[in-house]
C-alpha positions as CSV (number, residue, x, y, z in Angstrom):
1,X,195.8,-105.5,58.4
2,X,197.9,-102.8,56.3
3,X,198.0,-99.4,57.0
4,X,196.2,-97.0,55.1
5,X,196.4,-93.4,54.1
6,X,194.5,-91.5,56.3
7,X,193.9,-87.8,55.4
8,X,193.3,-85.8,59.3
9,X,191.1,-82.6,58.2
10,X,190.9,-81.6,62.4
11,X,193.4,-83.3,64.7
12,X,191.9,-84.9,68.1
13,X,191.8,-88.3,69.1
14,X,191.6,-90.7,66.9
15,X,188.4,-92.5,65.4
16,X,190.2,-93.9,63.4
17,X,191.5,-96.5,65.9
18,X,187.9,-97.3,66.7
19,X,187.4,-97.8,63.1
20,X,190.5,-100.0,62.1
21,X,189.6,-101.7,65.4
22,X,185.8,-102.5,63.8
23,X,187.5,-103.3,60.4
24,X,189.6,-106.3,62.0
25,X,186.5,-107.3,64.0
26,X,184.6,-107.4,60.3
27,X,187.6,-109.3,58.9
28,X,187.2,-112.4,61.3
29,X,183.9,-112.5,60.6
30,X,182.8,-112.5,64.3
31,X,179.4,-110.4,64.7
32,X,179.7,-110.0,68.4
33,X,183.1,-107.9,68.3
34,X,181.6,-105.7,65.6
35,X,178.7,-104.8,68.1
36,X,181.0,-104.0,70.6
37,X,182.6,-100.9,68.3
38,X,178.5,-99.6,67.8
39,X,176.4,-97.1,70.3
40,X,173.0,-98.3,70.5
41,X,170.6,-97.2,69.1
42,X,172.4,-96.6,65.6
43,X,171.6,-97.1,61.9
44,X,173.5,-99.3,59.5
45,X,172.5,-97.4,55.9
46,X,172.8,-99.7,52.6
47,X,172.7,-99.5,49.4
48,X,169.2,-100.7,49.3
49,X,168.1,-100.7,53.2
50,X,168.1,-99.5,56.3
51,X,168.4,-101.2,59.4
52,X,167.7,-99.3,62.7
53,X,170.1,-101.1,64.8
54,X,168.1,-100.6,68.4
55,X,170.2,-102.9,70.4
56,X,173.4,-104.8,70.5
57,X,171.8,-107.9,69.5
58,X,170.2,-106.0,66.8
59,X,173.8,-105.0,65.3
60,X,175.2,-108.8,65.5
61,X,172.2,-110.1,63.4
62,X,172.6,-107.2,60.9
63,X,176.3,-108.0,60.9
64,X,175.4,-112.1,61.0
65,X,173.1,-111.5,58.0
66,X,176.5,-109.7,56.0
67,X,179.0,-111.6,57.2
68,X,177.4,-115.1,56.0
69,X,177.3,-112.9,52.5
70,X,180.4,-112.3,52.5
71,X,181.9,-115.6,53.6
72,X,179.4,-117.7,51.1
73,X,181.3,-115.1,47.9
74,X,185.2,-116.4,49.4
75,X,185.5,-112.9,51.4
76,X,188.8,-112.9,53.0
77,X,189.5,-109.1,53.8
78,X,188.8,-105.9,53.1
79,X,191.3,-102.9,51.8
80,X,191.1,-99.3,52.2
81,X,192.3,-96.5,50.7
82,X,192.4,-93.9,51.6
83,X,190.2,-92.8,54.2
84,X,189.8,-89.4,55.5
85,X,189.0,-88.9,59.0
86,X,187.2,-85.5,60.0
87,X,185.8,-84.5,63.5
88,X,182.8,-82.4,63.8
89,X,183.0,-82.0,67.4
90,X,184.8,-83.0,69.8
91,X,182.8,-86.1,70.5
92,X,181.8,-86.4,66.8
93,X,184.2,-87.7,64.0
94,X,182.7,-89.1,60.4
95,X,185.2,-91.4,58.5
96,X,184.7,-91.9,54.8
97,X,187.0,-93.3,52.3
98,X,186.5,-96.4,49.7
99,X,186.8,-100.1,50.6
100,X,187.2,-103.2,48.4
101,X,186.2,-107.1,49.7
102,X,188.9,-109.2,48.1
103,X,189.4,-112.8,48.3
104,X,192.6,-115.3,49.6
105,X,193.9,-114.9,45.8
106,X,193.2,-111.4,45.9
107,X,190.5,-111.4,43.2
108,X,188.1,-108.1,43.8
109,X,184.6,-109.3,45.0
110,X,183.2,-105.7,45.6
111,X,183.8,-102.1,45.6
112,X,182.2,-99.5,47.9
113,X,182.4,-96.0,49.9
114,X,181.6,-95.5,53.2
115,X,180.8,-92.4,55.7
116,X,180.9,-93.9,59.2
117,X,179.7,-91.2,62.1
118,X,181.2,-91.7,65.2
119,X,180.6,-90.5,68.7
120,X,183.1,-90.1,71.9
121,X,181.3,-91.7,74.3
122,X,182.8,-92.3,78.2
123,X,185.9,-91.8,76.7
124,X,185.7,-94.7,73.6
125,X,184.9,-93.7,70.2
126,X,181.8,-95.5,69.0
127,X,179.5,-95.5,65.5
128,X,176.4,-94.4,65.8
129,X,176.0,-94.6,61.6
130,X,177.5,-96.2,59.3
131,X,176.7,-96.0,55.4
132,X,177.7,-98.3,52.7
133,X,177.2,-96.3,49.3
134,X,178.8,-96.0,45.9
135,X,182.5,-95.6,45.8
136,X,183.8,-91.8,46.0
137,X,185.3,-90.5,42.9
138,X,188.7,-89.5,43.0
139,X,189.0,-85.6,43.0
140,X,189.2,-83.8,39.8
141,X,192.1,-81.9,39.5
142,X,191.9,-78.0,39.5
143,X,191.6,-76.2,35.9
């Protein structure tokens, strides 16, 4: 997976790692190693739903449900860019940024944002929200 820009508002450890970690797991389409980046209970927040994600087996059937979306439109990866990573607390981190689903040829299938919340948890970083929303305008520049 390439690297992406990642904009650190408060150092700490990094959620980040957590979250490239879940973005592979997404890429090979395997619902049970997305589960495993998730602290149950959590919410999974989308564009026109919300699924209260009460269990692990609850995340890999939300994630089963997307995933054979994704596969059925040719999904092949997802990019990023960039994402910004800011901590809260220091057990709490949200990660927001844009993504886009692309195909083997590199055709764009879909553009969205996202704002992940993550929480330190015995020592691993885990989501405990993740939204899926419009994409995030680029700033405006200052007049």
């Amino acid at each position: 997976m390439p690297k992406e820009n990642v904009a650190r508002v408060v150092q700490g450890d990094d959620a980040i790692e957590t979250f490239r970690g879940y973005t592979a797991a997404f890429q090979s389409l395997n619902a049970r190693a997305v589960a495993r980046h998730y602290h149950v209970p959590a919410l999974l927040i989308a564009p026109h739903a919300v699924y209260p994600l009460a269990s692990t087996e609850a995340v890999e059937e939300a994630y089963r449900r997307v995933m054979g979306d994704a596969a059925a439109k040719g999904y092949a990866r997802t990019e990023f860019s960039p994402l910004l990573e800011r901590h809260l607390a220091e057990d709490l981190a949200v990660i927001s940024g844009n993504g886009t689903w692309k195909k083997d040829s590199g055709e764009e299938l879909q553009r969205f944002g996202i704002t992940y919340t993550l929480r330190k948890v015995e020592n691993d970083w885990r989501i405990v929200v993740a939204v899926i929303h419009d994409p995030i305008p680029p700033p405006r520049p200052s007049a």
